[in-house]
N, C-alpha and C positions, 0 to 999 in steps of 0.2 A: 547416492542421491544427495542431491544439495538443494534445503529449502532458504526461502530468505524474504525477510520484510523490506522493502524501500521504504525509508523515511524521509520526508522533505515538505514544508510549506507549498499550497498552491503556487507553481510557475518554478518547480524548484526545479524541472528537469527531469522528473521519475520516468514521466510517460517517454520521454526520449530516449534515457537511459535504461529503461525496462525493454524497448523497442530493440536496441543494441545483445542485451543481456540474453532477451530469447532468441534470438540468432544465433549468437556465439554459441549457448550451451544448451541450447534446447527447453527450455525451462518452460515450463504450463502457465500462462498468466493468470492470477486470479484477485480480480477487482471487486470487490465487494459491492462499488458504485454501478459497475456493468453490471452483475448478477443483482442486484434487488431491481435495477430498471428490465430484465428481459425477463425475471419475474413476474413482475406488476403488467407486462406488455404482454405474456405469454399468457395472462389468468392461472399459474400452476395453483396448484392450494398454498403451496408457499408466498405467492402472488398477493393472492387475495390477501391472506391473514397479512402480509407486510403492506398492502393499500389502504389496510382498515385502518391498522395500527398509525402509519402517514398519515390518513384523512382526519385520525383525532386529534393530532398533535402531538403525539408521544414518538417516543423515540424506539426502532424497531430493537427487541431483548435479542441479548448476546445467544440465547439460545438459538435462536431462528439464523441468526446469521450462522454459527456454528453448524447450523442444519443443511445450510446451502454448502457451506466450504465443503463438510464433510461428501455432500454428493459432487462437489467438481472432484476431491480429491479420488473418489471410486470410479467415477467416469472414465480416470486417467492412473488402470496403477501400472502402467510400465512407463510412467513420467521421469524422466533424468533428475526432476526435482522442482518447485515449485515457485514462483516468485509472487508473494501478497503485496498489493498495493489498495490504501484504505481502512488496514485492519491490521493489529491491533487500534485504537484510540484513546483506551485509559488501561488503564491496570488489571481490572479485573478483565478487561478482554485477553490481557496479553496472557495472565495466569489461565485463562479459558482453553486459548489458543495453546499451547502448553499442554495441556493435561489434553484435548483432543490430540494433537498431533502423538502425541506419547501413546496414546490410546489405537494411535495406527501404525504405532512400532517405528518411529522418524522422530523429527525434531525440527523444531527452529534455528538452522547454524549460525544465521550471522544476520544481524540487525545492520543495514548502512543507512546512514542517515546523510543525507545529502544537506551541507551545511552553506545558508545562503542567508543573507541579511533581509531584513525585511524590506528596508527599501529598494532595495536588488529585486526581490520579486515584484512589488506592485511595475517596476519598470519595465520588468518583463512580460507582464500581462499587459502591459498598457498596449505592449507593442505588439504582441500573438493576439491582442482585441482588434487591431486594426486586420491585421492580415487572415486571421482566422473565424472575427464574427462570431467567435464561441459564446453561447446564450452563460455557460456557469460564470464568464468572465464580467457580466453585467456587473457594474460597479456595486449595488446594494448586496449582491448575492457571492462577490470577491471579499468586500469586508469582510462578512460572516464568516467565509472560510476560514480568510487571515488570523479573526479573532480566535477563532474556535483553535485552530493548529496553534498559535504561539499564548494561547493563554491554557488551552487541556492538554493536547495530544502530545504536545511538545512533552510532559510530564512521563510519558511513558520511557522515553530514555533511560533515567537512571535507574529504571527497573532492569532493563536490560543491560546497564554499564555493569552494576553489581555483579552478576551472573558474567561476567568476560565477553558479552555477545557484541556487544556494542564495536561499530566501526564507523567512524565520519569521516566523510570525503567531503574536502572543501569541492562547495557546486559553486565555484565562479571561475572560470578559465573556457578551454575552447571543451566541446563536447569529446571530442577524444581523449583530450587531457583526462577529462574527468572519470571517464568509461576505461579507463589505462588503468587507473587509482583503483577504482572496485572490480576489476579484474584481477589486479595484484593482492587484493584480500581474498578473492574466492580460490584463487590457484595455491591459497598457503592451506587448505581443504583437501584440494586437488594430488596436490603432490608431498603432503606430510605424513 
């Protein structure tokens, strides 16, 4: 089993490269963004308590999200291995993340961060905004993301460089290029 985080700014390419990723290796995708929305959509009790917590203004605790992972991960245990997209976003999620996954006898192997300039992204959103109409890509609601990822998330990195998990794949070139590059880190798993 091979589990792994994508890391990248909004428009960095995850979802594309996640898209490629579960194909190739079978991988269980697991979005923290999709699971609190089919949560909140589904009314579970998990739903509710993360609608409340949304409706105050507070931000939903590492527990509850924890709570969700841990039921995708039981949903799926003959999964070849897992790919998280959205989660870690600071530190203490990632030591969470960690000590859960440890907790179900696996591991985080391999952190890739998809490495893309900032103005690289807003270009590319400009442009999946026309073509795609995606309501997250609304301009007030793409700032926030930007800010949020290159001023918090970003931080989680060198928690993961220290520990050797760390991999970055330059995310500017053709989509294959770049799905060649973190292919060639997961096969060094694969076949070592």
């Amino acid at each position: 089993m091979i589990n792994l985080v994508l890391f990248g700014p909004p428009g960095a390419g995850k979802g594309t490269q996640s898209e490629k990723l579960i194909q190739k290796y079978g991988f269980v995708h697991i979005s923290t963004g999709d699971l609190f929305r089919w949560h909140t959509k589904n009314e579970t009790p998990l739903g509710k308590r993360i609608k409340e917590i949304m409706n105050s203004g507070a931000l939903v605790p590492d527990e509850i999200t924890i709570a969700m992972l841990k039921e995708e991960l039981d949903k799926n245990p003959h999964a070849k291995g897992f790919l998280f997209d959205g989660f870690p976003r600071t530190v203490p999620q990632a030591e969470s993340l960690d000590t859960f996954m440890k907790g179900n006898g696996t591991a985080i192997h391999y952190i890739i961060a998809l490495d893309v300039t900032e103005d690289e992204v807003r270009t590319r959103i400009a442009k999946r905004r026309t073509m795609e109409n995606r309501v997250d890509d609304e301009e007030e609601k793409l700032n926030k993301r930007i800010t949020e990822y290159f001023t918090k998330t970003i931080h989680v990195l060198p928690f993961y460089e220290q520990q050797g998990r760390l991999h970055t794949v330059h995310g500017i070139g053709s989509v294959d290029e770049i799905f060649l590059n973190i292919c060639k880190i997961i096969a060094q798993r694969y076949y070592s």
